[in-house]
N, C-alpha and C positions, 0 to 999 in steps of 0.2 A: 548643900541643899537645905531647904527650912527646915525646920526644927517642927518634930510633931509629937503630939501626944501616943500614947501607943495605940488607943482607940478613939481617936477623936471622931466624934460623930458626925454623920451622913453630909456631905457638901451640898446643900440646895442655894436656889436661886432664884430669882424671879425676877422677868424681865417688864419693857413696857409694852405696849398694848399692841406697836408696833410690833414688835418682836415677836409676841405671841401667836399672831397672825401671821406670821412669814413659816413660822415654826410648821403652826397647820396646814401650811399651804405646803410644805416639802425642803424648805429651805434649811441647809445643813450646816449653818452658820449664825452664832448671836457674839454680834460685835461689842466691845467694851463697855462703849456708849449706851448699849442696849440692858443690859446692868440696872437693875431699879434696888436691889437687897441681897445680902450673900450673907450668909450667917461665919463666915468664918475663910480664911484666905485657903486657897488651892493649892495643889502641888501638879508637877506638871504628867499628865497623862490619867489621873485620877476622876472617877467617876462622879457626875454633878449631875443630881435630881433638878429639875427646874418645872415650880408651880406654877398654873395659872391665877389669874385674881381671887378666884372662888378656893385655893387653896387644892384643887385639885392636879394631879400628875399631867403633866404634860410633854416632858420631853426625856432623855438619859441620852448624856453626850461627855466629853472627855476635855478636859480643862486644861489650858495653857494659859500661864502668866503672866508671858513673854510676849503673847501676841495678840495683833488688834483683836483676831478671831479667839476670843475668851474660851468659847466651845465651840466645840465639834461636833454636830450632833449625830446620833447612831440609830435613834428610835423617838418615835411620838405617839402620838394616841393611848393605848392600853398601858397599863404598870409591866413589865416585864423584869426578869432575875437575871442580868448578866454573870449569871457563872460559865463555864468551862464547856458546858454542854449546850449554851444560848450560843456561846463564838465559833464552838465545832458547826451547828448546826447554820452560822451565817455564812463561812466559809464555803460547806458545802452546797448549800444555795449560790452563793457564787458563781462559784468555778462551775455549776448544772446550767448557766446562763450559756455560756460558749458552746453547749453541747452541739455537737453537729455542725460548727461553724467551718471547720477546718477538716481538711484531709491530710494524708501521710505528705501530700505534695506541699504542706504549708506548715514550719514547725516553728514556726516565730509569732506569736500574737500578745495581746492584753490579755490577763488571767483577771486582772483585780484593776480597776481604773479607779479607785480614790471617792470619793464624796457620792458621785453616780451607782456605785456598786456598795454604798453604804459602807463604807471605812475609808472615812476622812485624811485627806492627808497622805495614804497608802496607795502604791503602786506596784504590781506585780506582773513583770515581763516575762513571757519565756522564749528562750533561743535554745530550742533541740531539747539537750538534758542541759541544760543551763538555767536559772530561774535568777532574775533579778529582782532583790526587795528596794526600793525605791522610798525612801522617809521622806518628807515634806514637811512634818511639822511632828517638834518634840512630843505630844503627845504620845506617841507609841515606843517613844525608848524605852519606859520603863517595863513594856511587853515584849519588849523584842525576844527573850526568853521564850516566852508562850511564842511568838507566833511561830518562831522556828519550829517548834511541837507539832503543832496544828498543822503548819506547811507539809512537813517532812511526812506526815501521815497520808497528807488528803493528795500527794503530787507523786508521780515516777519516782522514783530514785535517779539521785542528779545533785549536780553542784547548786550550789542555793549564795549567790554576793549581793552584799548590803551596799545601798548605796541613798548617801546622806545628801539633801539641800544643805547648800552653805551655809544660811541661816542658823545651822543647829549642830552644824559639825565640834563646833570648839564645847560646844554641852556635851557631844557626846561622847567625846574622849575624854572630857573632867571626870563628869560623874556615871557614866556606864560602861567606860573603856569597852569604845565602838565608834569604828574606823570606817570615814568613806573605803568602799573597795574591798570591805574587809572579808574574806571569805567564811561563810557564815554552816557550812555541810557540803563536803567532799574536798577535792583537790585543787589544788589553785592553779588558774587554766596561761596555760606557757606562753599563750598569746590571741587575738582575738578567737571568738568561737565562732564556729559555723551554724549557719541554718538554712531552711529552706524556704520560699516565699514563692506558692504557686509553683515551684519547680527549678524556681533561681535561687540558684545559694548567693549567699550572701556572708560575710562577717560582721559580728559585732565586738565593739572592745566595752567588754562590761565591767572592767577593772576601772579603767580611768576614760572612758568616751562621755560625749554629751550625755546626758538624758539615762537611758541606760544602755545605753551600746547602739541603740540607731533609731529612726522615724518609724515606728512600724505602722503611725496612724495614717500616713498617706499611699497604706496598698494599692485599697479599691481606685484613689485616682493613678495610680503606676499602672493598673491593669486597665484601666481607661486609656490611656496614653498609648498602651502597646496594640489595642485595636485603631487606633488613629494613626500611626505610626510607618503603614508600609510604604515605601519606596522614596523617602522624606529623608531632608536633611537638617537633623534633630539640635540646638543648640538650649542647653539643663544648665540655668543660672541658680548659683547658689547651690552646685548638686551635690555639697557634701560626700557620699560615698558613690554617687552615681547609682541611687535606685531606680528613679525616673529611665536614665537611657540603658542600663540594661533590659527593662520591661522595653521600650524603644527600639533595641536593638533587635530584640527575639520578633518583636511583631513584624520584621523587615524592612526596618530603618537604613537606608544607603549609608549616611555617616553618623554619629554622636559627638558633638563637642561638649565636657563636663567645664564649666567656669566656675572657679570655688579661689577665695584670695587664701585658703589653706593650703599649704602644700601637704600637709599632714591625710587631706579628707582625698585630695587629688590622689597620691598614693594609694589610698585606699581605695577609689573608685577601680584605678590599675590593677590591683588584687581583686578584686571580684568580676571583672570580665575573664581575666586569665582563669579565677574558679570555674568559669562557665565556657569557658575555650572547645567544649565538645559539643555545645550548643552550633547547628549549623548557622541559622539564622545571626547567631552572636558574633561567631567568629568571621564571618563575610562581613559584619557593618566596622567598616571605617572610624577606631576610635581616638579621640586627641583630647588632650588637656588643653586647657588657660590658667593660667594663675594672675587674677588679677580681682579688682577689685570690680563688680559687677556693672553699679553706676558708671565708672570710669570708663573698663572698658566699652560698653555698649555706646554712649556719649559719645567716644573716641571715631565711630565709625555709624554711620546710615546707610550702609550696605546689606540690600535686601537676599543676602544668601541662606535664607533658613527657610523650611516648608513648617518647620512646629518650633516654637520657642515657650519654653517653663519656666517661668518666673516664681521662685518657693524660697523667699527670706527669710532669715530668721525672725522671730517676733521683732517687729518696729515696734512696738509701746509697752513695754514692760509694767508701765504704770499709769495711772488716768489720765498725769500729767503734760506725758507723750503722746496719748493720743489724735489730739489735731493736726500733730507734727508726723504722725505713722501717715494717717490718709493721704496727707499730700503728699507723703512718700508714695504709697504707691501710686499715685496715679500720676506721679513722678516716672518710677520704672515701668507701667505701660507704657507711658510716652517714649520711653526709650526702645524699648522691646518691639514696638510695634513696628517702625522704621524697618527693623531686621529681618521681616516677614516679607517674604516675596507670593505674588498673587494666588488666592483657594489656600493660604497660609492655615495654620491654627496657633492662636495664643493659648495659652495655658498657666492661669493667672491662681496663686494659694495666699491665703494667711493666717498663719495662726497666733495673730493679736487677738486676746479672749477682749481687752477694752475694745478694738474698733470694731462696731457691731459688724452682721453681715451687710446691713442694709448699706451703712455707709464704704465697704470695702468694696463693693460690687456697681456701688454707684460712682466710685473714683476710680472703675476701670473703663466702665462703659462711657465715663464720660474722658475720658482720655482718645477712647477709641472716636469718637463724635468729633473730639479738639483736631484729631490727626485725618478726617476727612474719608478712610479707611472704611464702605460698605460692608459689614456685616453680617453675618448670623449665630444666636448664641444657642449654642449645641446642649451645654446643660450647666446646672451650679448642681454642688455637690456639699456635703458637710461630714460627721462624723461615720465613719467605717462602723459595725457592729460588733466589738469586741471594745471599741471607745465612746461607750452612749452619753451623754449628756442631757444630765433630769434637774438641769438648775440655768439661771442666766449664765452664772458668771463662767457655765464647764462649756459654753459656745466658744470654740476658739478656734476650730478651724471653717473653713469656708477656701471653695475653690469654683473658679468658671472656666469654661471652655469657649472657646469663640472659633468660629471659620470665617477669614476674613474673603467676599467675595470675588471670583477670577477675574 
């Protein structure tokens, strides 16, 4: 780590004009470029005062070295004192937002989404007495300490595992000996953990799964799916553990096919129907695996055997760069998906590419549907669930629409 003084004084900044403006307007991010004066180099998670022209306060955000995003920002307008009782008192602002969101029937949701809930960078899931910490950006390793404090006070008593972006993992066994997976308060769990969603269990694996152990932002469209769903023959491309067709299944789905090229997520989809085997509606629908790759297999056949097909990829554009190449992706896999729809069908189209805007994701399905001749009606678009709010451009990343294609 760099070399500091033992009191070096206050990290300020100040940006350009642009910058300052993005600041006041809500924006939780000043990129490198943005940089106009720093009195002295950063260290990574450390507090950075940032003035405006007139030399007055404008921002208090958390500095990294490492990355485009220089700061983080946490607060603007007024001078405020980030001590112990500023972070208690953010936290429990927080977690007062979800209040009354969920019932005993639902013990899986976002506690903390990151930049939208004002702590950058941070994520905080829970599954039952399970809490997933979720890092994105080395800013907060050097609080990992504190935050476990803060956690452990303001949450149930429960298992509390850290889990690291790759990005940051190799910093964080150098210099904070802190492990993706690492279990952070209580017992280390013998294998995925369970929870409830709506009344569906479900597992998640929060040691080593995607993300932190499963999709919890695509509920509200699962619980869409399972009112659309009765007496229909459901094929869930891309369905990872099979959350889509268990909601499918309960609302009275005659069959579910899960298509996933993981044999890993397919198993698992197989474990949480069997969790839910007392389910009547569950256990009457008809379930089967594919293992294949999704393009492929759909391509492979134009056989209109499905009443609802889910199209939910994983992010196509990782980066700007990708993005022209995501859109024609989907509007690629509409092209495919729609063929498999047999007439008063429903497609049910997701993405959560934060680059491909809504506009253009919604306009590469409908216009798929138009190339494919296929009369429609579109039932509804949908966006972030309320436990995953989004109060910036770039936290837009999911978008989902619904279509009934005409008898």
């Amino acid at each position: 780590m760099a070399n500091a003084s033992p009191n070096p004084p206050r990290l300020r900044l100040r940006v350009t004009a642009a910058a300052e403006s993005a600041i006041r307007g809500g924006h939780p991010w000043v990129y490198d470029a943005s940089i106009r004066e720093q009195n002295r180099a950063g260290t990574a998670g450390e507090l950075a005062v940032i003035f405006d022209r007139k030399d007055k306060f404008l921002a208090l955000g958390l500095y990294d070295a490492l990355s485009p995003i220089r700061v983080r920002v946490l607060h603007h307008g007024k001078p405020v004192t980030a001590d112990d009782a500023w972070w208690r008192a953010r936290l429990q602002a927080t977690l007062a937002r979800r209040a009354g969101l969920f019932d005993a029937q639902t013990t899986g949701y976002r506690c903390i989404s990151g930049e939208s809930d004002g702590w950058p960078g941070l994520v905080l899931d829970r599954y039952d007495t399970t809490f997933v910490l979720k890092l994105y950006s080395a800013v907060w390793l050097p609080r990992v300490g504190e935050i476990v404090q803060w956690l452990s006070e303001a949450l149930p008593p429960g298992r509390l595992v850290l889990r690291l972006s790759r990005n940051i993992q190799s910093l964080a066994e150098k210099d904070f000996s802190l492990r993706d997976g690492q279990v952070l308060r209580g017992d280390a769990p013998a294998g995925p953990v369970v929870f409830l969603e709506t009344g569906i269990r479900f597992e998640a694996e929060v040691i080593r799964g995607q993300k932190t152990g499963f999709f919890l932002d695509q509920r509200e469209n699962r619980r869409r799916v399972e009112m659309l769903a009765a007496g229909r023959d459901v094929l869930n491309a891309f369905s990872f553990s099979g959350g889509f067709s268990l909601y499918a299944a309960r609302g009275g789905a005659r069959s579910t096919t899960d298509l996933d090229i993981s044999p890993h997520a397919l198993d698992s989809a197989r474990r949480n129907f069997t969790l839910n085997a007392g389910a009547p509606h569950i256990a009457a629908c008809r379930h089967e695996c594919a293992q294949a790759d999704t393009f492929h297999w759909l391509a492979a056949s134009d056989r209109a055997d499905f009443d609802l097909v889910i199209l939910d990829p994983p992010s196509l554009a990782k980066r700007e760069a990708e993005r022209a190449g995501a859109v024609q992706a989907y509007r690629r896999l509409a092209l495919l998906g729609i063929p498999r729809l047999r007439r008063g069908g429903i497609l049910v189209a997701a993405s959560c590419s934060a680059h491909v805007s809504s506009e253009e994701f919604f306009g590469a399905v409908l216009d798929a549907l138009s190339t494919a001749g296929r009369p429609f009606v579109e039932l509804a678009r949908t966006t972030h669930a309320p436990d995953h709010p989004a109060t910036f451009p770039e936290a837009h990343y999911l978008k989902c629409v619904f279509v009934k294609l005409e008898p």
